[in-house]
DRENPA-900008 format. One record per residue: x, y, z of N, C-alpha, C, O in turn; residue number from 0. Coordinates in steps of 0.05 Angstrom, whole numbers, plus 5000, padded with zeros to 4 digits. Layout:
! residues N
atom nxx=X, nyy=Y, nzz=Z, caxx=X, cayy=Y, cazz=Z, cxx=X, cyy=Y, czz=Z, oxx=X, oyy=Y, ozz=Z, nr=NUM $
...
//
This chain:
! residues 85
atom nxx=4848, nyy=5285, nzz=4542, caxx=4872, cayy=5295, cazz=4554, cxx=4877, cyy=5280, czz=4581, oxx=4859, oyy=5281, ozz=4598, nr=0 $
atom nxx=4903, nyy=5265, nzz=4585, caxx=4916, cayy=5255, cazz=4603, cxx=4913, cyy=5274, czz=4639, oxx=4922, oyy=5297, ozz=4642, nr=1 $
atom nxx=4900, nyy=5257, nzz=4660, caxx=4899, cayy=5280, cazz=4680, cxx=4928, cyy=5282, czz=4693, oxx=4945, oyy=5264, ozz=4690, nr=2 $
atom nxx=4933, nyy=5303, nzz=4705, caxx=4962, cayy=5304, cazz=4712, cxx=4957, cyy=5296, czz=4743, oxx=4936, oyy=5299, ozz=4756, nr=3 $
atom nxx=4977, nyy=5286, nzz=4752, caxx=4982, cayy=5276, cazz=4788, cxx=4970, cyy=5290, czz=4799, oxx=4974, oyy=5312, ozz=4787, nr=4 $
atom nxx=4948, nyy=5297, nzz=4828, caxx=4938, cayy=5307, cazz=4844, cxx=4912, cyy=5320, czz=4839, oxx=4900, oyy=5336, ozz=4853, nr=5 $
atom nxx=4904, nyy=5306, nzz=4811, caxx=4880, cayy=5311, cazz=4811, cxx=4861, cyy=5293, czz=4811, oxx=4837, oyy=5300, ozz=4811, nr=6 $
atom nxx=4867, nyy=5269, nzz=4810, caxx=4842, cayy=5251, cazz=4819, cxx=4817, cyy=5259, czz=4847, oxx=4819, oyy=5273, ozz=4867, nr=7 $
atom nxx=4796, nyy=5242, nzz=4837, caxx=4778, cayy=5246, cazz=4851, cxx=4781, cyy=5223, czz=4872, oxx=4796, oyy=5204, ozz=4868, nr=8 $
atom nxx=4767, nyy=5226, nzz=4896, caxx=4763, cayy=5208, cazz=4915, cxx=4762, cyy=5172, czz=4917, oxx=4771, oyy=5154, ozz=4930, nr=9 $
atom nxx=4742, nyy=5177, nzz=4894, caxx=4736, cayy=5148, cazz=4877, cxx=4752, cyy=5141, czz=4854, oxx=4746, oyy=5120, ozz=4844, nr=10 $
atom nxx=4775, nyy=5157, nzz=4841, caxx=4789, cayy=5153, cazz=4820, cxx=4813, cyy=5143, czz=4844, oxx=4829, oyy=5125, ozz=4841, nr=11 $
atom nxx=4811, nyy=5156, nzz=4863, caxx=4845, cayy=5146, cazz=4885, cxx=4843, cyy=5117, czz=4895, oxx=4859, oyy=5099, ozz=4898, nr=12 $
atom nxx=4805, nyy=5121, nzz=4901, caxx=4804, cayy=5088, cazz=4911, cxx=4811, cyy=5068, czz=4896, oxx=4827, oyy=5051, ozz=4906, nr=13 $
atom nxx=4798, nyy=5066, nzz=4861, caxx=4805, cayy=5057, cazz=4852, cxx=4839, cyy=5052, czz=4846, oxx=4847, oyy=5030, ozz=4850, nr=14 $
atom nxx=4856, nyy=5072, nzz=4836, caxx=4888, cayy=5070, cazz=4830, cxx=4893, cyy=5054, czz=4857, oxx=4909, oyy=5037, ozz=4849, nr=15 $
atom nxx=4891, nyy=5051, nzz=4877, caxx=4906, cayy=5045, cazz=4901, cxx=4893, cyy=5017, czz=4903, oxx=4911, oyy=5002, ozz=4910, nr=16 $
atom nxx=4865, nyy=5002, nzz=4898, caxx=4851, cayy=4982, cazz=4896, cxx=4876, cyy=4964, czz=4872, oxx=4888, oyy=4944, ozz=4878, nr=17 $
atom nxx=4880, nyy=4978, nzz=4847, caxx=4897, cayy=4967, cazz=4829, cxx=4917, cyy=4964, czz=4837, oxx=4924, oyy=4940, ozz=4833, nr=18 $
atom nxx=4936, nyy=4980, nzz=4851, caxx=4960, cayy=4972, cazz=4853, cxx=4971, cyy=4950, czz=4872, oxx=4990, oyy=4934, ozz=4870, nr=19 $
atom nxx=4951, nyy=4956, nzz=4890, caxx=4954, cayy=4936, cazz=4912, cxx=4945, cyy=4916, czz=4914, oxx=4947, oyy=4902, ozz=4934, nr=20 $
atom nxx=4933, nyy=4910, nzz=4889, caxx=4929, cayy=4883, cazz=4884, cxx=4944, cyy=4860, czz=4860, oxx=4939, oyy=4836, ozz=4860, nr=21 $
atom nxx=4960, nyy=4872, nzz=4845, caxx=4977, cayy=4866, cazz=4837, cxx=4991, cyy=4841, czz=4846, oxx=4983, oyy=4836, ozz=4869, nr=22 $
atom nxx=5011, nyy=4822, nzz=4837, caxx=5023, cayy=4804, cazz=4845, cxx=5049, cyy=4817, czz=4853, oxx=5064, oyy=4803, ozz=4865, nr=23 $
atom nxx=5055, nyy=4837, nzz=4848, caxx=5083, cayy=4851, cazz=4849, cxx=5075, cyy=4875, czz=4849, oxx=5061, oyy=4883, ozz=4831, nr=24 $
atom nxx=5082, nyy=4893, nzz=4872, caxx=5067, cayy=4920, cazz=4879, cxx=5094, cyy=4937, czz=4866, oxx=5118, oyy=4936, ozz=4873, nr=25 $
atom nxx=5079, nyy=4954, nzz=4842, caxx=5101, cayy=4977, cazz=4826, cxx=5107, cyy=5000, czz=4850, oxx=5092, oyy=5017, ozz=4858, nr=26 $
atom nxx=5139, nyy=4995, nzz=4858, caxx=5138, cayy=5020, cazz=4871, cxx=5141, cyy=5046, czz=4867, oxx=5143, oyy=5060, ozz=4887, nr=27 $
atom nxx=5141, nyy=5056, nzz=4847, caxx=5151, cayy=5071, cazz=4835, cxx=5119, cyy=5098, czz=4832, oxx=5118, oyy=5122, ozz=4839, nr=28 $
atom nxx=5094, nyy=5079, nzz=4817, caxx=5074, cayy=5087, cazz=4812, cxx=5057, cyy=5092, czz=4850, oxx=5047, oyy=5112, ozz=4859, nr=29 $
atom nxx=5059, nyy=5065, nzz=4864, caxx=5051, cayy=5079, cazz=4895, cxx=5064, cyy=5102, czz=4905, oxx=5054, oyy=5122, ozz=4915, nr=30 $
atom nxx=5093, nyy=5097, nzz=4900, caxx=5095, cayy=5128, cazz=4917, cxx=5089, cyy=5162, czz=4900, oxx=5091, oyy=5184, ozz=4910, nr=31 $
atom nxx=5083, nyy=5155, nzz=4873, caxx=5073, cayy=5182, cazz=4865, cxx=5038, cyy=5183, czz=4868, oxx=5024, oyy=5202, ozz=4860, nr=32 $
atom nxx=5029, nyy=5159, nzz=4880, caxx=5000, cayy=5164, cazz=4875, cxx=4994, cyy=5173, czz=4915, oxx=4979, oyy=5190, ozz=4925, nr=33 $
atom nxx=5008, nyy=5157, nzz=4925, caxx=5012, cayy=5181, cazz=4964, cxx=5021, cyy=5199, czz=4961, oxx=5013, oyy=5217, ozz=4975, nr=34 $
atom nxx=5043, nyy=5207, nzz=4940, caxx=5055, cayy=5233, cazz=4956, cxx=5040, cyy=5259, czz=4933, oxx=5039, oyy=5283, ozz=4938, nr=35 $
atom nxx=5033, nyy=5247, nzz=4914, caxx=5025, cayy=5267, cazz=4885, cxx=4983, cyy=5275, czz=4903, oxx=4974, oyy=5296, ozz=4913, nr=36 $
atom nxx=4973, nyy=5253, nzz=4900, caxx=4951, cayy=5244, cazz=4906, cxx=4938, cyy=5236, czz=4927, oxx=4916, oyy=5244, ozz=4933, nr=37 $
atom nxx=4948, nyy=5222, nzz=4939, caxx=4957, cayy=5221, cazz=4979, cxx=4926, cyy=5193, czz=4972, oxx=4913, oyy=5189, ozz=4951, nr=38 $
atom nxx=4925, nyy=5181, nzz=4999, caxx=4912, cayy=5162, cazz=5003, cxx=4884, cyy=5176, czz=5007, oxx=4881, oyy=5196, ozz=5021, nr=39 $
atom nxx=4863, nyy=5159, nzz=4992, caxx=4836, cayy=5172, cazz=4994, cxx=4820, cyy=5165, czz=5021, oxx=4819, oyy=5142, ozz=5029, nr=40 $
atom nxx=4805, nyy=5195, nzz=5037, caxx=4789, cayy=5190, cazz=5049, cxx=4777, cyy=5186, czz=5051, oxx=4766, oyy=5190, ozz=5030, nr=41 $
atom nxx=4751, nyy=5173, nzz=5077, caxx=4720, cayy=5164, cazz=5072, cxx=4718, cyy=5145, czz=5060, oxx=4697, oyy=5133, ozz=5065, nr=42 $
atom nxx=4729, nyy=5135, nzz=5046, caxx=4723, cayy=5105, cazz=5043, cxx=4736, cyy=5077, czz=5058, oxx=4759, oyy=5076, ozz=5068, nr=43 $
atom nxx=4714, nyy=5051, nzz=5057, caxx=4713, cayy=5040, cazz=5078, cxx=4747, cyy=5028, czz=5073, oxx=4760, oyy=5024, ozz=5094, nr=44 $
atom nxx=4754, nyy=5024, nzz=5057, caxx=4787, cayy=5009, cazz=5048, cxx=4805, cyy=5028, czz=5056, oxx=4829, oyy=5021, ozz=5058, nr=45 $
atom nxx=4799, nyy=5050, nzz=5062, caxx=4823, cayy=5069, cazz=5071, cxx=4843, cyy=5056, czz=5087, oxx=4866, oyy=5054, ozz=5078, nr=46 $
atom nxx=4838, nyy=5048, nzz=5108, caxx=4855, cayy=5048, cazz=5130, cxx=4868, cyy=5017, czz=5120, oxx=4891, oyy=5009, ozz=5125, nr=47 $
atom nxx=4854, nyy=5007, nzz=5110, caxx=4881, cayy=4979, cazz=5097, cxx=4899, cyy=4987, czz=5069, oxx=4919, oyy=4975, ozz=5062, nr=48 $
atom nxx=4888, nyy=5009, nzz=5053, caxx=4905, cayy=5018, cazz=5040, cxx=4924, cyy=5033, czz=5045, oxx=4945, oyy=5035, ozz=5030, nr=49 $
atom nxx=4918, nyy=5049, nzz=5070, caxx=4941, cayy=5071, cazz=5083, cxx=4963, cyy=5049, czz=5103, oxx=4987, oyy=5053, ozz=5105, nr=50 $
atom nxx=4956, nyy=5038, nzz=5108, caxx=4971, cayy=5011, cazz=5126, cxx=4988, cyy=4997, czz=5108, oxx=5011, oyy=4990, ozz=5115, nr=51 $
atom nxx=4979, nyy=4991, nzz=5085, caxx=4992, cayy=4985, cazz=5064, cxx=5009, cyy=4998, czz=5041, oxx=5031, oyy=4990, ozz=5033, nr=52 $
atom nxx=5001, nyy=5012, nzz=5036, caxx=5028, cayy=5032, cazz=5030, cxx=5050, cyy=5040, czz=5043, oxx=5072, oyy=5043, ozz=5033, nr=53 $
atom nxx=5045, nyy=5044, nzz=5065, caxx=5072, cayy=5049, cazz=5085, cxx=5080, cyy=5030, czz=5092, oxx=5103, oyy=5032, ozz=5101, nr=54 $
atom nxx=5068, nyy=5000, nzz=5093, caxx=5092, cayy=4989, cazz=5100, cxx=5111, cyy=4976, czz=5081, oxx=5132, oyy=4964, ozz=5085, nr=55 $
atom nxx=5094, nyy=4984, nzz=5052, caxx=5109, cayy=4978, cazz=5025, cxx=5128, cyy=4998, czz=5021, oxx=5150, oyy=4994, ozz=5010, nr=56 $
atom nxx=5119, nyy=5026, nzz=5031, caxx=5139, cayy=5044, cazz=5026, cxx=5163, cyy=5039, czz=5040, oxx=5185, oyy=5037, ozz=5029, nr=57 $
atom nxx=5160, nyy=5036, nzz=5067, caxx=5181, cayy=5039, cazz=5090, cxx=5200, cyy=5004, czz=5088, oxx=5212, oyy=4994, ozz=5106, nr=58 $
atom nxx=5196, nyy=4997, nzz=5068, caxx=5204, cayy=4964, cazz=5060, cxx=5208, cyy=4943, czz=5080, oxx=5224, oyy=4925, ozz=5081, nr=59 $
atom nxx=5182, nyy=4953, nzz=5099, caxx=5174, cayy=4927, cazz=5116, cxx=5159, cyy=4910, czz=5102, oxx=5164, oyy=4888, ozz=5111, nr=60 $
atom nxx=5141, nyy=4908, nzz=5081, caxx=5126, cayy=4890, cazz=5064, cxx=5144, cyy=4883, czz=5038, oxx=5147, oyy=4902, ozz=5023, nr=61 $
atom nxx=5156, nyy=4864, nzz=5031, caxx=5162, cayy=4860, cazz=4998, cxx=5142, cyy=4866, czz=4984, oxx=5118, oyy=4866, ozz=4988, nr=62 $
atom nxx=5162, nyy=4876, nzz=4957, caxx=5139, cayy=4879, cazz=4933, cxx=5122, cyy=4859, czz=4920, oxx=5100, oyy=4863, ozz=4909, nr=63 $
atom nxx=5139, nyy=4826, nzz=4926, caxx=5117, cayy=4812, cazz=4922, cxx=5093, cyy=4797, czz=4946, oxx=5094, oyy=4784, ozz=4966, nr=64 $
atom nxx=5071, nyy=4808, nzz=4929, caxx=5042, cayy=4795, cazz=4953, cxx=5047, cyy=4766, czz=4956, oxx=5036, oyy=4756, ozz=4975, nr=65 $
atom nxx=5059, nyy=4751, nzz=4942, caxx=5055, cayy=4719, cazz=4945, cxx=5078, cyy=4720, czz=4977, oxx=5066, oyy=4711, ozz=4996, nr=66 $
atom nxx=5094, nyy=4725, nzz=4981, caxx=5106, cayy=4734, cazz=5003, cxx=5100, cyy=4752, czz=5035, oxx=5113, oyy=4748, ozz=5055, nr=67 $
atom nxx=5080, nyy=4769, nzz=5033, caxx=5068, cayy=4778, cazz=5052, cxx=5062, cyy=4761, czz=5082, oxx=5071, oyy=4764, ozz=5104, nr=68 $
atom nxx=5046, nyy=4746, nzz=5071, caxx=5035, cayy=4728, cazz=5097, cxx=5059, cyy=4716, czz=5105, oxx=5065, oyy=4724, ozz=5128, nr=69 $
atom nxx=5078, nyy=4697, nzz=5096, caxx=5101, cayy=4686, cazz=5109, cxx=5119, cyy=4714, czz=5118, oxx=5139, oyy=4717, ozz=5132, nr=70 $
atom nxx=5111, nyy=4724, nzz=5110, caxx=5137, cayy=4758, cazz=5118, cxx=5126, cyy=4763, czz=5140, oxx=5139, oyy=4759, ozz=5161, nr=71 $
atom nxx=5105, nyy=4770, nzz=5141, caxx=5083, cayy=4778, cazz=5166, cxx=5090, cyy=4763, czz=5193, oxx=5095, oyy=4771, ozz=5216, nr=72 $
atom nxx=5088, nyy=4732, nzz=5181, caxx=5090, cayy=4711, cazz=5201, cxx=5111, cyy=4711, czz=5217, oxx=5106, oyy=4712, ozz=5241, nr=73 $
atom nxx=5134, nyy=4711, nzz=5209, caxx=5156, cayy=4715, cazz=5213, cxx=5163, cyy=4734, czz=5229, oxx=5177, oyy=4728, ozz=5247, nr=74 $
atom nxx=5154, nyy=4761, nzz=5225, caxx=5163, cayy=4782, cazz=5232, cxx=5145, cyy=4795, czz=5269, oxx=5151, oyy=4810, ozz=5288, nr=75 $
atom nxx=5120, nyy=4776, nzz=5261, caxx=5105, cayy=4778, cazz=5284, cxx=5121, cyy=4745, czz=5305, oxx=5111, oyy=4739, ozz=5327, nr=76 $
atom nxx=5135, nyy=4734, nzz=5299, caxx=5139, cayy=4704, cazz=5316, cxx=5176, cyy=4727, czz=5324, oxx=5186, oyy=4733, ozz=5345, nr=77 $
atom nxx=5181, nyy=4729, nzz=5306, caxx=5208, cayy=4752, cazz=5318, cxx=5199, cyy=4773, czz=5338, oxx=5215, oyy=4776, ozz=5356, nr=78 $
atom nxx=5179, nyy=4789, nzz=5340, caxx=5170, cayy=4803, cazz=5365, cxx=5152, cyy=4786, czz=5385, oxx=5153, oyy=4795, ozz=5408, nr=79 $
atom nxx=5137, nyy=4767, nzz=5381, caxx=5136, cayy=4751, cazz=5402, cxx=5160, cyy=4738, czz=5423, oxx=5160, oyy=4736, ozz=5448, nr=80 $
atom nxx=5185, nyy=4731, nzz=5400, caxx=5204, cayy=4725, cazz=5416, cxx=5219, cyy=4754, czz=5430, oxx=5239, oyy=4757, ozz=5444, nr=81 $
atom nxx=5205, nyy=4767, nzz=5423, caxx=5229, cayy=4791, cazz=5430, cxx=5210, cyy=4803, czz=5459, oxx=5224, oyy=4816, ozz=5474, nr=82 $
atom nxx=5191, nyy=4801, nzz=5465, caxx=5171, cayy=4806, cazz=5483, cxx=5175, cyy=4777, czz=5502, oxx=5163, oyy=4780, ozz=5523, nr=83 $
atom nxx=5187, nyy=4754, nzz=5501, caxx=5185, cayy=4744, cazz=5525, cxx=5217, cyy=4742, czz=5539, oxx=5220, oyy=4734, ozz=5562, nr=84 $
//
């Protein structure tokens, strides 16, 4: 039997969130039911780059595609450098 949303275990969240976010194209559809159903797992050492990463996939500061990230990043940190001098 299929588990229903919010019942994964600690190590079943690490894993779903390890998968998705590693993807070439982050499904948004499946991250935001696995934060808001399942929420980001605690105690483990990847937490805080997976919780960093979901929100900024959620809040559509990151594109869905990863091959894009780093030049997005780049970009976006050389725009608040200019905006700070």
């Amino acid at each position: 039997e299929p588990r229903r949303s919010g019942s994964l275990t600690p190590s079943e969240r690490e894993a779903a969130f390890a998968a998705l976010l590693q993807r070439r194209s982050v499904a948004m559809e499946p991250l935001r039911r696995l934060c808001f159903l399942d929420g980001v797992p605690d105690g483990v050492h990847s937490t805080s780059v997976h919780r960093a990463l979901a929100w900024k996939l959620l809040l559509g500061y990151l594109p869905q595609q990863r091959s894009e990230w780093d030049s997005h990043l780049r970009s976006k940190r050389q725009a608040y450098a200019e905006l700070r001098e």
